[in-house]
C-alpha positions as CSV (number, residue, x, y, z in Angstrom):
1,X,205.2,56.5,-282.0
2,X,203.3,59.5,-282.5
3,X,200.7,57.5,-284.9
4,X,199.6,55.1,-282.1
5,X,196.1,55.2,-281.0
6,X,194.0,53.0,-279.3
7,X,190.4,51.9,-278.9
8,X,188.4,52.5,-275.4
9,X,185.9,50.7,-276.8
10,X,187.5,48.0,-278.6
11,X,187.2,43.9,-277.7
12,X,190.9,43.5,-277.4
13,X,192.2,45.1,-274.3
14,X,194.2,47.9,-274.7
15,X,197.3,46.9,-273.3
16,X,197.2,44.2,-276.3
17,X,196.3,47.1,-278.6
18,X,199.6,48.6,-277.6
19,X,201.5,45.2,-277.9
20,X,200.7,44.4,-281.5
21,X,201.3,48.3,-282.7
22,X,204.7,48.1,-281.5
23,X,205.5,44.7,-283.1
24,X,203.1,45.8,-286.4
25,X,206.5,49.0,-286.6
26,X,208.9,46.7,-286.2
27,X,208.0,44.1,-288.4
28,X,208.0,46.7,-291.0
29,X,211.2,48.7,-290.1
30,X,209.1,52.0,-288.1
31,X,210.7,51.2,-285.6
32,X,214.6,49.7,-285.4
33,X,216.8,47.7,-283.1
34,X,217.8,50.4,-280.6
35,X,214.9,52.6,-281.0
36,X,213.3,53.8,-277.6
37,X,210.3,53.7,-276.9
38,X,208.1,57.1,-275.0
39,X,208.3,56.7,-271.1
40,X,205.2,54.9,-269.5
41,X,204.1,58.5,-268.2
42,X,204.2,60.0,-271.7
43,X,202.9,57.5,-274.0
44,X,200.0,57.1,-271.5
45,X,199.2,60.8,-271.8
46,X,199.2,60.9,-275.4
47,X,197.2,57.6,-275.6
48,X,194.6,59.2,-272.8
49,X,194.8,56.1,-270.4
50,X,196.1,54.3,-266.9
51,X,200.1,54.1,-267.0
52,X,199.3,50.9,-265.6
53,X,198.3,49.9,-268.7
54,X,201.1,51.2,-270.4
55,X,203.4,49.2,-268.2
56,X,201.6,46.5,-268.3
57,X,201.9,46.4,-272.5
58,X,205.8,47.3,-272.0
59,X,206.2,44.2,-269.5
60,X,204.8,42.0,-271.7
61,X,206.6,43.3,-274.8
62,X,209.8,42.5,-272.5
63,X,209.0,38.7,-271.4
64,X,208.4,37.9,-275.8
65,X,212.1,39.4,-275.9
66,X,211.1,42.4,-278.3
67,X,212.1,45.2,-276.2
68,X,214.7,45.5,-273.5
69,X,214.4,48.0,-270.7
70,X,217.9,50.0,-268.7
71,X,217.8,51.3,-265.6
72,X,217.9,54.8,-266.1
73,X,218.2,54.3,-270.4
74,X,214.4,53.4,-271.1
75,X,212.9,51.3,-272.8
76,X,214.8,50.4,-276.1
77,X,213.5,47.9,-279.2
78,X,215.9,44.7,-278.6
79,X,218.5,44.5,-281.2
80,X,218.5,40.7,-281.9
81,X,214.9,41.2,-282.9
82,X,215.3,41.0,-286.8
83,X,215.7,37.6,-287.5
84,X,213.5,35.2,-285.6
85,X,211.1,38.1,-284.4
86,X,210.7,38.8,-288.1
87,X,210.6,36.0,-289.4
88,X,207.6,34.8,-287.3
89,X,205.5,37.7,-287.3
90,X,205.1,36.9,-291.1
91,X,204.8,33.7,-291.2
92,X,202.0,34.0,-288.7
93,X,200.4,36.6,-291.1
94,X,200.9,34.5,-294.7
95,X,199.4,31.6,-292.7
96,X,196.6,33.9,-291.3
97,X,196.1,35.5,-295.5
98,X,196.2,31.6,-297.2
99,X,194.4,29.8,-294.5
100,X,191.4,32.1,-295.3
101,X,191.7,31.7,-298.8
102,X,192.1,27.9,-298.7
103,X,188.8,27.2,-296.5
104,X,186.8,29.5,-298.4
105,X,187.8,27.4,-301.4
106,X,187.1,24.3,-299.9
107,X,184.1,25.5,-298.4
108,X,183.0,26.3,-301.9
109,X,183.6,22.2,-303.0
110,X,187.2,22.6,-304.4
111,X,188.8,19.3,-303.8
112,X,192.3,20.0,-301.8
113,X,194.2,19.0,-304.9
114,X,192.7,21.6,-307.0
115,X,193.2,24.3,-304.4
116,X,197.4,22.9,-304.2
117,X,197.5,22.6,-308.4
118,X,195.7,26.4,-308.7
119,X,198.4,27.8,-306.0
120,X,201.1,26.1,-307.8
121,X,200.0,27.5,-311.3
122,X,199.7,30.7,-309.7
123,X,203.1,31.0,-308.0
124,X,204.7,29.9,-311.3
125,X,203.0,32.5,-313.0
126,X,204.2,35.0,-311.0
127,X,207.9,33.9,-311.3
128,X,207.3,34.3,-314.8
129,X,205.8,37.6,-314.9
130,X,209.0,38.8,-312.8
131,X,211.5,37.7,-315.6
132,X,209.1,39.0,-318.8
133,X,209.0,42.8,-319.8
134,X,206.6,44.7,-318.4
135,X,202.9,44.5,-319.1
136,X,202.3,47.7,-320.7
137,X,205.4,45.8,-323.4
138,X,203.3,42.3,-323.6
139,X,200.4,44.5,-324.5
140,X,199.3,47.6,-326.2
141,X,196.1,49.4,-326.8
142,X,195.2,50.0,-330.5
143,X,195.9,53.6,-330.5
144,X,192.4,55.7,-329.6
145,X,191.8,53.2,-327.3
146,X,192.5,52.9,-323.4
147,X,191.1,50.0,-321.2
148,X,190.3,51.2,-317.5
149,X,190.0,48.5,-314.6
150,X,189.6,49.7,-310.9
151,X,187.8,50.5,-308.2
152,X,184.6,52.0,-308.7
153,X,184.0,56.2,-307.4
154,X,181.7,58.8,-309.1
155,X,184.8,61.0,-309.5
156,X,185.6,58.4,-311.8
157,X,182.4,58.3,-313.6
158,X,182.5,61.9,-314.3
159,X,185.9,61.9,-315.5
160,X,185.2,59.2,-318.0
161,X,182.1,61.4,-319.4
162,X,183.9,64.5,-319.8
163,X,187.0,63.1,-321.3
164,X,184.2,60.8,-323.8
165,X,182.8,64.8,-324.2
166,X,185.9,65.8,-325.2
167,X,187.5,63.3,-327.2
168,X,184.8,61.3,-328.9
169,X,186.8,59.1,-331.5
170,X,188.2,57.7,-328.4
171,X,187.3,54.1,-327.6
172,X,186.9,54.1,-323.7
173,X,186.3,50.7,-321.9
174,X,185.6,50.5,-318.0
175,X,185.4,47.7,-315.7
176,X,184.7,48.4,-311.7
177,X,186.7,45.2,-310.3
178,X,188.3,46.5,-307.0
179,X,191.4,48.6,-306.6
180,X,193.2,45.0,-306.2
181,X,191.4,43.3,-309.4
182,X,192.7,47.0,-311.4
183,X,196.4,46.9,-310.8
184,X,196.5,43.0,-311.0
185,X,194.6,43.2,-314.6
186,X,197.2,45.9,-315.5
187,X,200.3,43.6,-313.9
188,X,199.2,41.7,-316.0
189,X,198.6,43.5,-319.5
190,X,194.6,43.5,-319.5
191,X,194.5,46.7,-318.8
192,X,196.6,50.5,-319.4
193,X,195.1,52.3,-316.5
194,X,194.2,50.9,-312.9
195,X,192.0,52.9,-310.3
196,X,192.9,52.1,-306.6
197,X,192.4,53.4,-303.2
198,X,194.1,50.2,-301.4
199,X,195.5,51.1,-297.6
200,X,198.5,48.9,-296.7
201,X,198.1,47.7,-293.1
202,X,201.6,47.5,-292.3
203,X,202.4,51.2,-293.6
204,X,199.5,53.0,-293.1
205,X,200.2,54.1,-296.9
206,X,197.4,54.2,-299.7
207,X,198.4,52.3,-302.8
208,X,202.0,52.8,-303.2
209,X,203.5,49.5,-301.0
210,X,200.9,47.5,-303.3
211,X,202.5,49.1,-306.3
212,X,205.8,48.1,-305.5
213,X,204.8,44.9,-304.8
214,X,202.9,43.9,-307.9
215,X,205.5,46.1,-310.2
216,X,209.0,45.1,-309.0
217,X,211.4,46.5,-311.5
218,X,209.1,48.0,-313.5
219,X,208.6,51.8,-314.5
220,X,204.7,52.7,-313.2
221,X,203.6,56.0,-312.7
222,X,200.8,56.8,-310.0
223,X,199.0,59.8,-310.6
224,X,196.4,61.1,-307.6
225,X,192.7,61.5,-308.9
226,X,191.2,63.0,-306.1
227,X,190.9,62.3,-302.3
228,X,187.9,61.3,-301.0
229,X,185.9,60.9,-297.4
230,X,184.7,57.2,-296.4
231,X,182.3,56.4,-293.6
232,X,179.1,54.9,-292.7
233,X,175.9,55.2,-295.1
234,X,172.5,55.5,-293.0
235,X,169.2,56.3,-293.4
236,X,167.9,59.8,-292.9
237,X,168.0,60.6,-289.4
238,X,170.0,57.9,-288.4
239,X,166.7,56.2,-286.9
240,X,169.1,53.1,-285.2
241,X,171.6,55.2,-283.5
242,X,174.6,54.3,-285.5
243,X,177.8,55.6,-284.0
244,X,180.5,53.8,-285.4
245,X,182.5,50.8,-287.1
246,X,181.8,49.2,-283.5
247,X,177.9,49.2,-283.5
248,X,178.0,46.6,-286.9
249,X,178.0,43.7,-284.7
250,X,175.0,44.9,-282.5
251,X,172.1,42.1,-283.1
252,X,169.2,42.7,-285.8
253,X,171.7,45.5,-287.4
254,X,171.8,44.5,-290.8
255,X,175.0,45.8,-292.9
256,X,176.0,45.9,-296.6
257,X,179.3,45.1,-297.7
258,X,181.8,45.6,-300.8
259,X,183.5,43.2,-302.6
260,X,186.2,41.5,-301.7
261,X,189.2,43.0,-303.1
262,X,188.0,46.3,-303.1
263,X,189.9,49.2,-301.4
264,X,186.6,49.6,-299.1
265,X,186.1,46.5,-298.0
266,X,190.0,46.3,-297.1
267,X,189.5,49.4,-295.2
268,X,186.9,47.8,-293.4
269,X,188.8,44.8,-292.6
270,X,191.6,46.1,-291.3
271,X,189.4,48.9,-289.6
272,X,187.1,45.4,-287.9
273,X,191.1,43.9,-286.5
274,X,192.0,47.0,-284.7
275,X,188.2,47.1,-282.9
276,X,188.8,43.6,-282.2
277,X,185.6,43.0,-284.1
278,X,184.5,39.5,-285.9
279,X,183.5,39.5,-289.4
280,X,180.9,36.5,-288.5
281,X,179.3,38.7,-286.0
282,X,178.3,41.4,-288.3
283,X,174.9,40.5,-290.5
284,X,175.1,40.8,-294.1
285,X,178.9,40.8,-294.0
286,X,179.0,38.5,-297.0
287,X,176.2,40.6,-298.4
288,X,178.4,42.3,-301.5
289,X,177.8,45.3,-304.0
290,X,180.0,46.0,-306.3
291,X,179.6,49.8,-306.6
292,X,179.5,52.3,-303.8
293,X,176.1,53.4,-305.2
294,X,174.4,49.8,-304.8
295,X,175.4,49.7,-301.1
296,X,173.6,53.1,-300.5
297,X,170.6,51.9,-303.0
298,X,170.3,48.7,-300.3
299,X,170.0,50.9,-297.5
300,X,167.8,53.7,-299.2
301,X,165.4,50.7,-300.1
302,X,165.2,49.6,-296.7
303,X,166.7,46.3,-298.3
304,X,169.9,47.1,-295.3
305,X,170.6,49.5,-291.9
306,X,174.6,50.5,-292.7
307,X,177.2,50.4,-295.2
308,X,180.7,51.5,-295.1
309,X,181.5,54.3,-298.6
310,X,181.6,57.5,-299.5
311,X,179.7,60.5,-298.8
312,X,179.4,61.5,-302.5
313,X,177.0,58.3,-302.7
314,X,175.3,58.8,-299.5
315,X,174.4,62.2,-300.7
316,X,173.2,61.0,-303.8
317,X,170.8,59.0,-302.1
318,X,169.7,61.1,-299.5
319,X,171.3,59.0,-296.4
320,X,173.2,60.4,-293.7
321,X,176.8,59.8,-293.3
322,X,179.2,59.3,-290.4
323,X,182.8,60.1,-291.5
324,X,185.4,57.6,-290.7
325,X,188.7,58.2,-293.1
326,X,189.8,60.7,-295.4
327,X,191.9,58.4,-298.4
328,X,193.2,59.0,-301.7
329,X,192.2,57.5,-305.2
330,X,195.1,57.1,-307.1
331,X,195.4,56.2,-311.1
332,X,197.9,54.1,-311.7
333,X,199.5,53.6,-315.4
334,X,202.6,52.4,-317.1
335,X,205.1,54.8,-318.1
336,X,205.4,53.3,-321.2
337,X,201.5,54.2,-322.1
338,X,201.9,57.4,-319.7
339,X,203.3,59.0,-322.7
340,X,200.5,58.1,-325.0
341,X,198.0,60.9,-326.2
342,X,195.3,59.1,-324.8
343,X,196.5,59.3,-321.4
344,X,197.9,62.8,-322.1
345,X,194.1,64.0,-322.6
346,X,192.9,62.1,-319.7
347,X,195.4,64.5,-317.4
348,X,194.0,67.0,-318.9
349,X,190.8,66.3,-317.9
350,X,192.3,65.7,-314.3
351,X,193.6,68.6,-314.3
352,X,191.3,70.9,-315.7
353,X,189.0,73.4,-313.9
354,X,185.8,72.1,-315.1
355,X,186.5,68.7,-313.6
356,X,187.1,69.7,-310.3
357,X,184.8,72.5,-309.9
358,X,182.2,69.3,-310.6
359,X,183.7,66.8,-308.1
360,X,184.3,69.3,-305.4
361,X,180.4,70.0,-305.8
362,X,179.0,66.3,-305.2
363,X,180.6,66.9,-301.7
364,X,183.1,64.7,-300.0
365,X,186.2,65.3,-302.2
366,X,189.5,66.9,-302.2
367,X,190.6,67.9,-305.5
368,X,193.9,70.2,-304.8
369,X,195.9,67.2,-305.3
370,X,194.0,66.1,-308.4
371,X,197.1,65.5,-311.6
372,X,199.2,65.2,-309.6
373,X,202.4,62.6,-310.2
374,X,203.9,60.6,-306.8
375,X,205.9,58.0,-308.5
């Protein structure tokens, strides 16, 4: 329970803040049947608010049946929790992730049958992906050549011109999709190397739960490129007073988005849940660049007031930047092309001195990680 925290600030109250962290750990195993929970007094001293409030959560965590509290014992997660509790809690979010998708759909002309056919096609797809060989065996760069799909970051960039430097016969392609639109083009064989900063909401992980997801069975290795600071991009001087994630729905503040897909923009949506914050009450929310130096251009231009990336970019641009989250960019690659020379000299690139003596010098990044291998 040590990783709870809590918003002061935040629309939802925080005794609901406290209710949905502790079903958010059980519904993915943090916390298991039997498990008790800190006393009122303590968790309300690490949280920095009323016991009252902390009572108040626990009580109404009891009356939904997830935890059970003994006189003298505590309060303990309820052990017939698994099943039904479970069960619901993801139901409710699958619901939540295709009812989104389905309106915007429809609110872009689909007809409903096209929407059920494209879901069906989709599904079956998928089935058959999970009974094939793995992508990197469907398909294969001709060798001296290595297609790159991901998100976009300037440590990227550079690492792209230095390996080009140093191996010119080597035909390079780079697309900046999203860290979701990399690994799914790799999944699928459209790609050898991914580039993703994706934070899983139930975990509180970077990249990995998505991996094992979209890879089940298959042998993917996920080498860190560098990790990185991400926060709010502002004009010099920070002329509107900007303070944080919460300020984006203050009236006449105009913001700049990513696109959807993108490990940014699903930091900011799960960062906009725990504030209790809207998406329709932010301006320019659907307002979308697809590189982290086209959201700070908009607000250097005047063109926006705010935009959520890194501080690499801000400092490009001559903005000011208010930190939010320090995250790691991950490469991700098949084994089966991991052992290729092509990749071999892109490590070496990673890895070399050059390389991170340059990132570590456009400010924001931490390269003592850079190379190396987590799965």
């Amino acid at each position: 329970m040590a990783d709870f925290e809590v918003h002061l600030a935040g629309r939802a109250p925080v005794y609901q803040q406290i209710v949905e962290q502790v079903k958010r750990g059980i519904a993915v195993g943090k916390l298991s049947p039997s498990f008790q929970l800190p006393t009122v007094r303590d968790l309300a001293e690490r949280l920095g608010v009323n016991p009252s409030t902390v009572a108040k959560a626990y009580a109404e965590l009891e009356r939904q049946g997830v935890i059970v509290t003994r006189r003298g014992g505590g309060s303990l997660v309820a052990g017939q929790t698994d099943d039904r509790f479970l069960a619901s809690l993801r139901e409710e979010r699958l619901s939540g992730l295709v009812g989104r998708t389905v309106l915007e759909a429809l609110s872009l002309g689909f007809e409903p049958e096209e929407v059920e056919a494209s879901f069906a096609l989709h599904i079956a797809r998928w089935r058959e992906s999970r009974t094939q060989r793995p992508a990197a065996a469907r398909k294969r760069a001709p060798v001296g050549e290595l297609d790159f799909v991901g998100s976009h970051d300037l440590a990227v960039e550079l690492l792209f011109s230095q390996l080009r430097r140093q191996r010119p016969d080597l035909k390079l392609s780079t697309t900046y999709a999203g860290s979701l639109a990399g690994l799914i083009a790799l999944q699928q064989g459209e790609a050898q190397l991914a580039g993703s900063h994706l934070l899983d909401e139930e975990t509180g992980e970077y990249n990995l739960p998505y991996v094992r997801r979209l890879f089940p069975g298959q042998e993917v290795a996920v080498v860190v490129l560098v990790e990185r600071q991400q926060g709010l991009m502002v004009a010099k001087g920070n002329p509107l007073s900007v303070s944080g994630l919460g300020d984006l729905s203050r009236p006449g503040l105009r913001f700049v988005n990513r696109q959807r897909g993108s490990g940014t923009r699903t930091l900011l949506d799960l960062s906009l849940r725990r504030l209790g914050v809207a998406p329709g009450a932010i301006q320019g929310y659907e307002r979308e660049e697809e590189t982290h130096l086209g959201v700070a251009s908009a607000i250097a231009n005047g063109d926006a007031d705010v935009g959520l990336g890194i501080f690499a970019a801000a400092r490009a641009l001559g903005l000011d930047f208010l930190p939010l989250q320090k995250e790691r960019y991950d490469l991700v690659v098949s084994r089966a092309v991991f052992a290729t020379p092509e990749l071999a000299a892109l490590l070496a690139v990673v890895r070399g001195e050059e390389y991170r003596r340059v990132v570590a010098a456009m400010g924001g990044y931490d390269v003592a990680r850079a190379g190396e291998i987590l799965t």
